[in-house]
N, C-alpha and C positions, 0 to 999 in steps of 0.2 A: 543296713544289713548286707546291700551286696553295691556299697557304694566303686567298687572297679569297674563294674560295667557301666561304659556308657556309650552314648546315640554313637557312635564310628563301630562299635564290635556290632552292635544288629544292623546298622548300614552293610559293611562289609559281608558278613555271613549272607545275608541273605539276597546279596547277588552272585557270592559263591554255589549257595543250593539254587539259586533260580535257573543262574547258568549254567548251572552243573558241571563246573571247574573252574580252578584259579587264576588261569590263564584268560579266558573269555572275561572276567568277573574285573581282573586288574587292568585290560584293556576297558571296561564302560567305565570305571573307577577313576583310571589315569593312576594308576599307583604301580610300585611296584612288584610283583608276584610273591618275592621273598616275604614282604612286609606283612601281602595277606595271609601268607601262612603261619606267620608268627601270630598274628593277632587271633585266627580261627583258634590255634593251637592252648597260646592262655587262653579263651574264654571258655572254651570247655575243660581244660582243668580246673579252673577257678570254680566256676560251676557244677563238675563232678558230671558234665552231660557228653553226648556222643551223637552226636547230630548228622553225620554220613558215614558212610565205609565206601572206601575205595575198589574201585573194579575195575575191567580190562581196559587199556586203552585212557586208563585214569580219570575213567569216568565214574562221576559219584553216585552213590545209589544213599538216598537219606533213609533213614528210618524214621521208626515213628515221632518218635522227638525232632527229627528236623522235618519231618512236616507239618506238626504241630509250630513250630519256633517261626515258620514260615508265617502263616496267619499273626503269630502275633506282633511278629517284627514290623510287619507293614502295618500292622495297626497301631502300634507305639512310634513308630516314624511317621503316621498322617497324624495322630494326636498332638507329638511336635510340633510340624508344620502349621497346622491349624491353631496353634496355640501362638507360635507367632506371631502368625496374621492376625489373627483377633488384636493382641497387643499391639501390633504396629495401626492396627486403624481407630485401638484408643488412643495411641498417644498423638498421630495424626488430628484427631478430631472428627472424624468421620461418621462417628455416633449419637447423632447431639438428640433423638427420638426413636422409637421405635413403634411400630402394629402391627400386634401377633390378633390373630383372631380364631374361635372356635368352633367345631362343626355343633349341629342343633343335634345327632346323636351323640357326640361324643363326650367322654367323663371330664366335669366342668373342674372338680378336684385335682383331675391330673392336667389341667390346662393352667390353673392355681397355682402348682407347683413352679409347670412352667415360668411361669412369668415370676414370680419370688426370687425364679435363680438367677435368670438377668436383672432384676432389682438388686441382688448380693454382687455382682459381677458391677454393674454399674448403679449404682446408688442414688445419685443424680441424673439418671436419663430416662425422661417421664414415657412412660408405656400407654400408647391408646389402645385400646379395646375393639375388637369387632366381633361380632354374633351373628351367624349365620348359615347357611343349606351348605353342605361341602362343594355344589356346584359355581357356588356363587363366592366362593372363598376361596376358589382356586382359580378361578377366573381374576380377581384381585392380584395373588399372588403372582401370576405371570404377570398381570399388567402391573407389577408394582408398587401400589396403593398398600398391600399386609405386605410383611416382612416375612412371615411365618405364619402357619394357623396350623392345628390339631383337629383334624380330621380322621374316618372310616375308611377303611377301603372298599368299595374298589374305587382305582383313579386310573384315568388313563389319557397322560399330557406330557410329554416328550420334554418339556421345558422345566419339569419338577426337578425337584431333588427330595425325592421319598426315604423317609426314614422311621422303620416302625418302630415300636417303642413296646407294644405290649400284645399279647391278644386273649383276650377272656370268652370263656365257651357260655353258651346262651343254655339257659333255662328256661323250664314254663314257671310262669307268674301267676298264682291262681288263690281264689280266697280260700281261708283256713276250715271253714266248714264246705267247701265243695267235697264232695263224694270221691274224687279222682287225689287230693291230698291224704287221702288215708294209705299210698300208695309210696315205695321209695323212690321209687323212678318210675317215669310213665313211656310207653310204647308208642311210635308215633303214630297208630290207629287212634290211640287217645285224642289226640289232635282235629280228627276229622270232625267235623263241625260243631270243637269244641273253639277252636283257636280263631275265633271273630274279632283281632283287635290287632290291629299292625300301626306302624308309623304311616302318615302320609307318603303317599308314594315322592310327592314332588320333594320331601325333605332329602330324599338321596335316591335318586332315579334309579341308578346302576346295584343298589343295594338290594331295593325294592325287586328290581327282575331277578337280580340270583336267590336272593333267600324265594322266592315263589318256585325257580328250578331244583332247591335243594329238596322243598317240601313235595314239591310233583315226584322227584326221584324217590322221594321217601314214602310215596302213597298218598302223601295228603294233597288234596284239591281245596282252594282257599276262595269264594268268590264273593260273597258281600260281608263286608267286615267292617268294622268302627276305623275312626282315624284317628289318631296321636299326634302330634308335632313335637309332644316334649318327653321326656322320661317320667315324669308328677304326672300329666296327663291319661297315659299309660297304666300306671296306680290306680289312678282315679277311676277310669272305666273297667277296669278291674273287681273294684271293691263296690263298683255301683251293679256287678252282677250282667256286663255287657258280654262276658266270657273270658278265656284265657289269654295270654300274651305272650311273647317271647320276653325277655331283657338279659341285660348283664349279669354275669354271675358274680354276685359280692356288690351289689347293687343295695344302697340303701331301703328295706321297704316299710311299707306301712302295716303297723301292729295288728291288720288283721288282714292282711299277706303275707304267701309263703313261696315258696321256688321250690322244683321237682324237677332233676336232670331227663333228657331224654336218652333214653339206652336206645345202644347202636349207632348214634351218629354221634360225629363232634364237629359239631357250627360253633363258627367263633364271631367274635368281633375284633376285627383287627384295627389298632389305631395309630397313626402317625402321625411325624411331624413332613409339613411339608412346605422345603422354600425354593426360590429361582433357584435355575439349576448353575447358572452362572453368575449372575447380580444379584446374591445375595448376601447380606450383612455378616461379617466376620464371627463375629459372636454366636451367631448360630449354630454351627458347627460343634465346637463348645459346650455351648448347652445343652446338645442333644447328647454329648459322651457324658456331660454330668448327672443327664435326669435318667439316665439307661442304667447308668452305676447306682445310682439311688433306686431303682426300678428293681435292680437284679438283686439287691440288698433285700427288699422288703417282703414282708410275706404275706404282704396285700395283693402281689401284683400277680397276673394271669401265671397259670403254670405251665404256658406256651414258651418256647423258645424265641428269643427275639433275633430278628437276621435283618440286616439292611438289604433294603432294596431300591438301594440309588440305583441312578444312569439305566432304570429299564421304565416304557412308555407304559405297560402292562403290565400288572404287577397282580398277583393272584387274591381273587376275590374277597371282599371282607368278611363275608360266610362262605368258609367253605373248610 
């Protein structure tokens, strides 16, 4: 459809807008100025777009189109490069196994996925498994031992390379004859010593402190409660009548549970992928633009905006 564009016209443009002229742009280039002008000039005819206007001193002022064209150039030019490298370390050989592993909160479906898509990408390259606390799975990942694993936020490890993928907003989990499901959405008074049933704290330490800041900020005090380690778990103490729960929204449950949004706040669960931030396997990259395309396709998937949050040590809380 718009087979004249290609990777040299968003190369070029988008050191013309970054520089904010053609002169600065054709010196980091090595090319000649005439040339980038030419090339700027077809690609917005061809395209029917307008990506700067000229001002004093010829300096460029973009509009909304070329700040928008910004974001995507650099992201279609790292999708390149990344695609390379991944090819250049299959046909090297460099990929002869792999170990993705997954947090004990996080959706075991969208970890499933994951791993299917490097099964299609590499077909013969046998995948180990690991299951485990986000703390203890990130601790691997820097030492090298995973490759990758599908974790919660929050993380906070200078050496990741964080990439979120979805974020789904939390609901109460409550049985279908309790008193408080006759309600559309419940108030978080509702909560106050109704909500006796959390994950263990040691399943994600840093989780555990913020969702208990969230609930303080929001009036509720939470002090002797059940413990969980699993999502089934969860249900379970649930439906045996030990009190309410938070979980996933679009969470599979049990035919005599139900979910009720809580008004006025939006807690989420945020979930990524996360690998070395520098020794990590080609492929990876890759896969996280695959399963984000297929993420952004679906209308299973959180109705949160998904944003990378590579190359930062902190990274904003996974309730919050």
């Amino acid at each position: 459809m718009h087979d004249w564009a290609e990777f040299r016209h968003f190369k070029y443009l988008l050191a013309i807008l970054e520089l904010q002229g053609f002169r600065a742009a054709a010196e980091e280039l090595h090319t000649a100025q005439p040339n980038l002008s030419i090339q700027a000039r077809q690609f917005q005819e061809n395209a029917s777009l307008h990506l700067y206007r000229t001002g004093k001193g010829n300096r460029l002022r973009l509009t909304p189109t070329g700040v928008a064209f910004k974001a995507i150039a650099r992201g279609l030019l790292d999708a390149r490069d990344e695609a390379i490298e991944a090819l250049l370390a299959v046909e090297r050989g460099e990929i002869q196994a792999v170990n993705f592993g997954c947090g004990s909160l996080a959706d075991p479906g969208l970890f499933q996925t994951f791993c299917d898509m490097h099964k299609e990408l590499l077909p013969d390259c046998p995948i180990r498994l690991t299951h485990g606390d986000a703390a203890q799975l990130v601790e691997e990942v820097v030492e090298g031992v995973v490759d990758a694993a599908i974790v919660t936020l929050p993380l906070g490890n200078a050496n990741l390379r964080i990439e979120e993928l979805r974020r789904d907003r939390l609901v109460v989990c409550l049985r279908k004859d309790n008193p408080l499901a006759s309600k559309a959405s419940l108030q978080p008074v509702d909560l106050q010593g109704n909500l006796n049933i959390l994950y263990h704290p040691q399943r994600h330490p840093q989780a555990h402190e913020r969702l208990l800041e969230l609930l303080g900020t929001a009036g509720v005090q939470v002090e002797e409660y059940s413990r969980a380690s699993h999502p089934t778990e969860m249900q379970m103490l649930v439906k045996a009548g030990y009190g309410l729960a938070l979980v996933r929204e679009g969470s599979d449950l049990d035919g005599d549970l139900t979910v009720r949004p809580i008004a006025g706040v939006d807690w989420t669960v945020d979930t990524v992928v996360v690998c070395h931030k520098e020794c990590h396997l080609k492929t990876i990259p890759v896969l996280i633009r695959r399963l984000r395309s297929q993420l952004t396709g679906s209308s299973s998937v959180a109705k949160k905006p998904v944003r990378p949050v590579r190359n930062r040590s902190e990274q904003m809380s996974l309730l919050g």
